[in-house]
Backbone bond lengths (Angstrom), bond angles and torsions (degrees), N, CA, C in turn:
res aa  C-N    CA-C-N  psi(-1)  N-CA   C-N-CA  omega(-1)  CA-C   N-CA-C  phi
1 X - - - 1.452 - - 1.530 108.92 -
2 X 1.712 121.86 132.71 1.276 113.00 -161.40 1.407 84.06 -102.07
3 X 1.576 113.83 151.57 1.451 128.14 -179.09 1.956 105.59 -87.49
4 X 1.304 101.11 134.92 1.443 113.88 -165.31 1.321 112.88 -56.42
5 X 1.219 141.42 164.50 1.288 150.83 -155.85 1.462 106.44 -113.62
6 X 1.367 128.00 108.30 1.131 127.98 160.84 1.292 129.17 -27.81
7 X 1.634 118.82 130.58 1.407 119.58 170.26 1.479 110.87 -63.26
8 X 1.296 132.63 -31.43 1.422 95.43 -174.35 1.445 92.33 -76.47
9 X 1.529 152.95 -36.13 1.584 137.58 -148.58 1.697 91.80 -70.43
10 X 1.460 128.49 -28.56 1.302 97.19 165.69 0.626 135.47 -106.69
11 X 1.705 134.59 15.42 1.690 119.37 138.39 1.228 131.65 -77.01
12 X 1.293 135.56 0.34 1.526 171.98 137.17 2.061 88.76 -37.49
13 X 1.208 96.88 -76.57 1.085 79.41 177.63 1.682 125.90 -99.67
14 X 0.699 132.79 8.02 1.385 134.53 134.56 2.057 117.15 -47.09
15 X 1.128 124.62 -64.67 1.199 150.42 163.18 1.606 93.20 -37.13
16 X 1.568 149.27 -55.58 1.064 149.19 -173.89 1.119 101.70 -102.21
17 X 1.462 162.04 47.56 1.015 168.12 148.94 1.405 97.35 -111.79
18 X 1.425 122.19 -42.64 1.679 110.20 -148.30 2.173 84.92 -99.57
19 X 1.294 103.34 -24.40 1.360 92.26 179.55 1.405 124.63 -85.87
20 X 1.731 114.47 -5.27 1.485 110.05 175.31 1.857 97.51 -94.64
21 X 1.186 127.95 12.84 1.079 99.09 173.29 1.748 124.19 -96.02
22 X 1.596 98.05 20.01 1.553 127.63 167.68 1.565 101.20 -55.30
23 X 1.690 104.02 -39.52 1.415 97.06 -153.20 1.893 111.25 -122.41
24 X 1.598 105.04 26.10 1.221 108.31 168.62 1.261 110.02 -80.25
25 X 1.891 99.52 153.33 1.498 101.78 -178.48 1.610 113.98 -119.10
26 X 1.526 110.19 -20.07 1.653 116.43 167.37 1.329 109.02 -87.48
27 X 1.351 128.66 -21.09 1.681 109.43 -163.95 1.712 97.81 -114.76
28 X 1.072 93.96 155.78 1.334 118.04 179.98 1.959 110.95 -67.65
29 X 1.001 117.85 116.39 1.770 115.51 -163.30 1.048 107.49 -72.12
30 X 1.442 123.38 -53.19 1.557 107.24 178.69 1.655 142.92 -62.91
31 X 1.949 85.78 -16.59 1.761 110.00 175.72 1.727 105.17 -66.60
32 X 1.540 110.67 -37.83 1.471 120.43 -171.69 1.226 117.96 -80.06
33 X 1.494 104.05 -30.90 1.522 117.54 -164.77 2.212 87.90 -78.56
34 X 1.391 116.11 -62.53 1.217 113.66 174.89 1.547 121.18 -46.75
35 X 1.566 115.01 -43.65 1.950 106.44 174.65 1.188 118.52 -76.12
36 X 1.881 124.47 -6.15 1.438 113.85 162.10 1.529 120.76 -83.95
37 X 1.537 110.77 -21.43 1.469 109.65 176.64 1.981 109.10 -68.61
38 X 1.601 81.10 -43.84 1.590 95.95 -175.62 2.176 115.51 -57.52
39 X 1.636 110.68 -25.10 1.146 102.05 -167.80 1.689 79.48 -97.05
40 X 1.100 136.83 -43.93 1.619 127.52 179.45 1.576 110.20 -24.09
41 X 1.620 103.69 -64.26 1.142 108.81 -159.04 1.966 110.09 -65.30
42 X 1.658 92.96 -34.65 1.842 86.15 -163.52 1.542 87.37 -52.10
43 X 1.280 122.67 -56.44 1.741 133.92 -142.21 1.709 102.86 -83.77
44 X 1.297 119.65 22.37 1.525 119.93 -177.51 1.647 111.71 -86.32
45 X 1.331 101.20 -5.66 1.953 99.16 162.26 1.016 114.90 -129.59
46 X 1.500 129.74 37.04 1.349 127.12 155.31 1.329 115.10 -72.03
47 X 1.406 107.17 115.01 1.762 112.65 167.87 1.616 111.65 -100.23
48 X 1.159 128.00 9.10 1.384 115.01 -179.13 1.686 102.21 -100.32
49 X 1.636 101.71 105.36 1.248 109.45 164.94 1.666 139.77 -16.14
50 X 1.246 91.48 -49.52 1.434 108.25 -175.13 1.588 105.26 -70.25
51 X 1.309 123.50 -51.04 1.571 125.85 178.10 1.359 90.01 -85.18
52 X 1.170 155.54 32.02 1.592 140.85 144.59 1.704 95.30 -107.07
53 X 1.561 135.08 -40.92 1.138 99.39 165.83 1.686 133.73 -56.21
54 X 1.366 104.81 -32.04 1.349 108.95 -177.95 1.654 130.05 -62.33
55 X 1.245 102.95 -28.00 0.813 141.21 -155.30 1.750 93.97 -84.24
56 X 1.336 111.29 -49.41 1.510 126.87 -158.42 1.773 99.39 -90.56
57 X 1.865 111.98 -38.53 1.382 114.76 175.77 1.610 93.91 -66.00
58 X 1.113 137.54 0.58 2.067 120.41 -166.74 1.758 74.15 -96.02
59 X 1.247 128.00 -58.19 1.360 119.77 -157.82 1.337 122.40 -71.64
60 X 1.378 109.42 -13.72 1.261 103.06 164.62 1.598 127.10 -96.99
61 X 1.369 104.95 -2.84 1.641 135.48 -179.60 2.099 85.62 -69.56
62 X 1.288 93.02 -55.05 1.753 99.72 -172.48 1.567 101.55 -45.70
63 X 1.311 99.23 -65.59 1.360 106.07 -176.81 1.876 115.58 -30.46
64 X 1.354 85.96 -64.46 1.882 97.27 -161.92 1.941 86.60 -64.89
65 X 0.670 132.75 -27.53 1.510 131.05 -166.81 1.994 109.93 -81.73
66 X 1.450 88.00 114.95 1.712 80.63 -174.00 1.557 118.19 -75.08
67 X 1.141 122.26 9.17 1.766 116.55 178.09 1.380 92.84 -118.80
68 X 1.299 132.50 40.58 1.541 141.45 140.99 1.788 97.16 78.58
69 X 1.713 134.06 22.20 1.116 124.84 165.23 1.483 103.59 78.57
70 X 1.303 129.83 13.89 1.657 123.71 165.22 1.318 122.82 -125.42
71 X 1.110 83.70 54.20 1.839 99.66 177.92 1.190 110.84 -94.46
């Protein structure tokens, strides 16, 4: 059983998701900047650990990924 993910690590990363998309160069910013608010919001009452880690490794996959994870 994976142990749940702290609220601040995901507005931390929420908060750095919406500010590197200053510096994408393939994706369109406002398309990225709108599907990270948009996947925040669907997934804002998931309590099952296991799909909140997964969930949290895709966003930081975005992060480390320079065409903003919508490839």
């Amino acid at each position: 059983m994976a142990l749940p993910i702290d609220r601040t690590q995901i507005l931390r990363l929420y908060r750095r998701l919406l500010s590197s998309s200053r510096t994408l160069r393939y994706t369109d910013q406002d398309y990225f900047r709108f599907r990270i608010r948009e996947a925040f919001r669907q997934n804002q009452d998931v309590t099952d650990s296991a799909r909140q880690e997964r969930l949290f490794k895709r966003g930081v996959f975005m992060l480390e990924n320079e065409r903003g994870g919508l490839v």
